[in-house]
N, C-alpha and C positions, 0 to 999 in steps of 0.2 A: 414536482421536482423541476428546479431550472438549469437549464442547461445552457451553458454560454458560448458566443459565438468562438467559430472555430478560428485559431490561429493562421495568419497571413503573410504577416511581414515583422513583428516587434516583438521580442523575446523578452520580458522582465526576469530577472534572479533576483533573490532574496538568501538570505542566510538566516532565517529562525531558529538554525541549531547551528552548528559548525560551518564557518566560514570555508575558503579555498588559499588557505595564511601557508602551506607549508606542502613542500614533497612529499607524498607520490601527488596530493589533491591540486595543488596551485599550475603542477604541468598538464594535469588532464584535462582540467577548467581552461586554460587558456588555448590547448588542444582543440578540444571542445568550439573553443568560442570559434578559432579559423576556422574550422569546417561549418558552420553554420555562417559566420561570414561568406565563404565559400558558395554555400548555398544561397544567399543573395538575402539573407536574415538583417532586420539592424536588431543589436541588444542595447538592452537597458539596465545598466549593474546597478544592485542597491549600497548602499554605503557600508554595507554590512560583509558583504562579499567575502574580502580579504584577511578582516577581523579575526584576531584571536585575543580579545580582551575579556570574554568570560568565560564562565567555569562549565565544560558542556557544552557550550554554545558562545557563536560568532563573539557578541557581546553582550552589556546589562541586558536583564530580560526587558527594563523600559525600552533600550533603542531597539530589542528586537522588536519587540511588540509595535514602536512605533514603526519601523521600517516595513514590519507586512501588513500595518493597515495600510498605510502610505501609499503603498503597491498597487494594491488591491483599488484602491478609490482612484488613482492616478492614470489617465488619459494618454499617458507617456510610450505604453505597454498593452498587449493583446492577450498574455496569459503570463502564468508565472511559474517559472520552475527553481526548485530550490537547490541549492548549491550541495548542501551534504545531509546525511542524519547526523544521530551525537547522543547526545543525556541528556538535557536540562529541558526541553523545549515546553516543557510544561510549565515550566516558572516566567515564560514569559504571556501566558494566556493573556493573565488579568490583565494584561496590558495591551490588548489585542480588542479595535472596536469591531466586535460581530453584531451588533444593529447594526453600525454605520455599512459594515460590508454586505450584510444582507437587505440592505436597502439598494447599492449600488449594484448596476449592472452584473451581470455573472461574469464570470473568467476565471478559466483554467487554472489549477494549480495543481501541479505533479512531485510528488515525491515518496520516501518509502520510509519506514524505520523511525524515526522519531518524530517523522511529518504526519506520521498516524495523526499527533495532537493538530493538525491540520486538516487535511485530508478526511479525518471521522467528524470533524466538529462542523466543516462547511455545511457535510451531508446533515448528518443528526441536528443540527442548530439553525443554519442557515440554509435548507432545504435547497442543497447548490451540490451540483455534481463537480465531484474531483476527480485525481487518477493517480492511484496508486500504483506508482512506476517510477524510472531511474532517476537519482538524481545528476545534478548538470556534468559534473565531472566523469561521469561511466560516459560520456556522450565523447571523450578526449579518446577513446582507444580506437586502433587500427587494427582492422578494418572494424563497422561497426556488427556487434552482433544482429541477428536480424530481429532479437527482444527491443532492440534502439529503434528499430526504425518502425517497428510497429508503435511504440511509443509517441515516436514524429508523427506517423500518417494517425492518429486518432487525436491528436492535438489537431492535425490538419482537418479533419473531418474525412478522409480516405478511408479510414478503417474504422467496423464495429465490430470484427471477429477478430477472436484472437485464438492461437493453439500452443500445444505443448511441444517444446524443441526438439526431444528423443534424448541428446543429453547435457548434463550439468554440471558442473565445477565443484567439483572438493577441496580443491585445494591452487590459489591465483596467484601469479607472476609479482613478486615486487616492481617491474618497470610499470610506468605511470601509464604507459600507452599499450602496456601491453590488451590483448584479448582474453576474454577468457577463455581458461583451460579446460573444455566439457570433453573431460575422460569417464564421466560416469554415466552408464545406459538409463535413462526413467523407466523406473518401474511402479506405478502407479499402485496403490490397495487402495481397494474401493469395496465396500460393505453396506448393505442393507437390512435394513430390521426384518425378522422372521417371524412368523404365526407363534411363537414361543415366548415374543420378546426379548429375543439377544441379539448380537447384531453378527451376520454371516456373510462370508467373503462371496462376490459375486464378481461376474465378468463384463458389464456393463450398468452404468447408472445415467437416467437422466433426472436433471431439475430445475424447477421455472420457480423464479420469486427477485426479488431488489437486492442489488450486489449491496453488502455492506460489512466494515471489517479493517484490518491493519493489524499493526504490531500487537501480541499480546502485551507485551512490556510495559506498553505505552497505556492501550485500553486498561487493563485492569486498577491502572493507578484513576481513572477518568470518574467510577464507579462513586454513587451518588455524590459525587460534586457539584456545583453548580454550574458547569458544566457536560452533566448527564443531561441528558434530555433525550435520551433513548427511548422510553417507554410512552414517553408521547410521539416516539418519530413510528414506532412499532403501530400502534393503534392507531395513527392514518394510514397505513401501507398495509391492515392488516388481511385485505383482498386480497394481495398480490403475494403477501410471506415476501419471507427473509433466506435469503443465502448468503451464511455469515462464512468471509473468508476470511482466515487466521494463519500465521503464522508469527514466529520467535526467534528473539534474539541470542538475550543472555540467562533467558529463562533453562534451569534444567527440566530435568524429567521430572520432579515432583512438584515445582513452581509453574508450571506447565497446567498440572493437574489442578493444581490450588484455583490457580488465572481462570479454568474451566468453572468452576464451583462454583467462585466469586461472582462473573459475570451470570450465571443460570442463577443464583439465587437474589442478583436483584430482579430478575426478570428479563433480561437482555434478552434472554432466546423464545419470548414468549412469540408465537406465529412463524417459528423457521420452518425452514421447506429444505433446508438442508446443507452441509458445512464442506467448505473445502479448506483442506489445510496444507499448507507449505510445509517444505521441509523444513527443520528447525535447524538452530544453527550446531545444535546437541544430537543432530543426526547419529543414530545408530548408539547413544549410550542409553545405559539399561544400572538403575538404582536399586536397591534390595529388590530386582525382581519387577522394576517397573522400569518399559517401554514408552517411547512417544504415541506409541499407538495406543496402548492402554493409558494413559496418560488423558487420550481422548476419547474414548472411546464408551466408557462408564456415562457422559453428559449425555454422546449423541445418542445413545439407546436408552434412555429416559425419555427423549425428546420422539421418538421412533419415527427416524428422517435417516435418510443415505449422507454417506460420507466419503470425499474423496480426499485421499494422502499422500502423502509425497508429492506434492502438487508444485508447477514452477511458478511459486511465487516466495518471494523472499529473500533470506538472505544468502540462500545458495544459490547462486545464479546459472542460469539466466529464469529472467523472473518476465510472467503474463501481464501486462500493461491494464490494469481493470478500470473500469469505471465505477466508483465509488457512487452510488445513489442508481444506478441505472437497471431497470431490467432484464435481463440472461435466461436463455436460456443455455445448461451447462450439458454436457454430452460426455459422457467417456468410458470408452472400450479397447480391447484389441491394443494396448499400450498406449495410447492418444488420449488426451481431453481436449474441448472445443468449449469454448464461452461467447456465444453469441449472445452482443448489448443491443438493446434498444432503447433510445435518448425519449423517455415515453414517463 
């Protein structure tokens, strides 16, 4: 796994999905941008930025494609963080050189939501650690939450631990800068397989194996494309296992459940060591009778590995800053979880 040096002084952005074209995103990005200014940052915007010339995304999937290889290969910039998520950003793969960038130097690239097709492809294709975490415009609110700044200190190389906030946002402020609203207490389930076979509610789990993971939305469309290259990334790591983290967008309860199936029957979870799932953004709805827990919960007891839920990562914020390709161990008890990385 490579891991690239840590950020200094040059912030590159990119827009591979949704640009920073429009209110609430265009104040919190330029937000954003003074206080890193502030902090004594130079940036580097890609042309892509402000764009809202395509469907889902900044613009054509070719200029996306061309602007994040661009980046990526470009001497200009220390790491890269992407401007928004969106829809489309799958359409602009094939236009995206992963030789050229897996040849080139590593660097940083952080984002969440539809930079999964980012963020999962570095690791699984180009054996390059990413980070699954905010993108540029959550960086514009005041003050920052402390999910931001653990985000900043593992760009910077300051931080490899990260923990769970206590609480999280149901429901956020239309002002651009506002903070988020965490009126909801975490309350973690976490379940481990029993001598039976099913999986029973427990009051602490721990697990060791390779952080990998992102949007389902995103993953399940990835699924034997040319693009998959999972089951060859599985079978070199397959010493260390897998701790696949998951979370969803616009997925319900039963798309949810499909996305699980899909992924376990190409083989995705062959060698996990065990799952951590975000809250969904379908938190707390329930379809004929199915939950997001159950939802999940039928793969992971097949697989007879622990699982943790309601986890902060996603799109209910505030969201764990991960290191995508990196070694963890994950800890969680007593209402806490703890994910300690190792760049290994």
């Amino acid at each position: 796994m490579r891991y690239p040096d840590f950020f200094k002084k040059t912030i590159g952005f990119v827009a591979p999905s949704f640009g920073c074209a429009t209110d609430p995103y265009k104040a919190a990005f330029e937000n954003a941008q003074k206080k890193w200014k502030a902090m004594g940052c130079q940036l580097d915007l890609g042309p892509n930025c402000y764009e809202e010339k395509g469907i889902g995304i900044s613009n054509t999937p070719e200029k996306c494609g061309e602007e994040l290889t661009d980046y990526f290969l470009s001497k200009n910039n220390e790491c890269l963080i992407s401007c928004g998520g969106g829809e489309m950003m799958c359409e602009i793969l094939e236009h995206v050189d992963f030789e050229a960038i897996k040849k080139a130097p590593a660097k940083w690239y952080m984002g969440f939501s539809d930079n999964t097709n980012v963020t999962f492809l570095l690791t699984t294709l180009c054996d390059t650690a990413s980070i699954y975490g905010p993108c540029a415009a959550a960086f514009g609110m005041e003050p920052w939450h402390p999910a931001l700044t653990d985000a900043m200190e593992i760009l910077q190389g300051k931080r490899k631990t990260v923990g769970s906030y206590g609480k999280w946002e149901k429901e956020g402020l239309e002002d651009a800068l506002a903070p988020y609203q965490c009126t909801e207490d975490l309350h973690l389930k976490l379940f481990k397989p029993n001598g039976d076979g099913n999986m029973e509610k427990t009051d602490r789990i721990s697990m060791e194996g390779r952080l990998v993971g992102g949007c389902m939305d995103c993953l399940v469309n990835l699924v034997g494309t040319r693009f998959d290259g999972v089951n060859a990334f599985n079978e070199k790591y397959r010493e260390d296992g897998i701790i696949w983290f998951l979370e969803s967008c616009d997925l319900n309860v039963f798309s949810i459940r499909r996305a699980m199936w899909h992924m376990e029957q190409a083989g995705w979870f062959e060698h996990v060591k065990g799952f951590l799932i975000g809250r969904p953004l379908c938190h707390g709805q329930e379809m004929m009778g199915l939950d997001q827990y159950q939802a999940i919960l039928p793969t992971v007891q097949r697989h007879r590995v622990p699982v943790i839920m309601d986890a902060d990562i996603g799109h209910l914020p505030p969201m764990m800053p991960l290191v995508t390709g990196s070694m963890a161990k994950v800890e969680a008890g007593d209402g806490k979880m703890e994910v300690k990385m190792r760049f290994q």
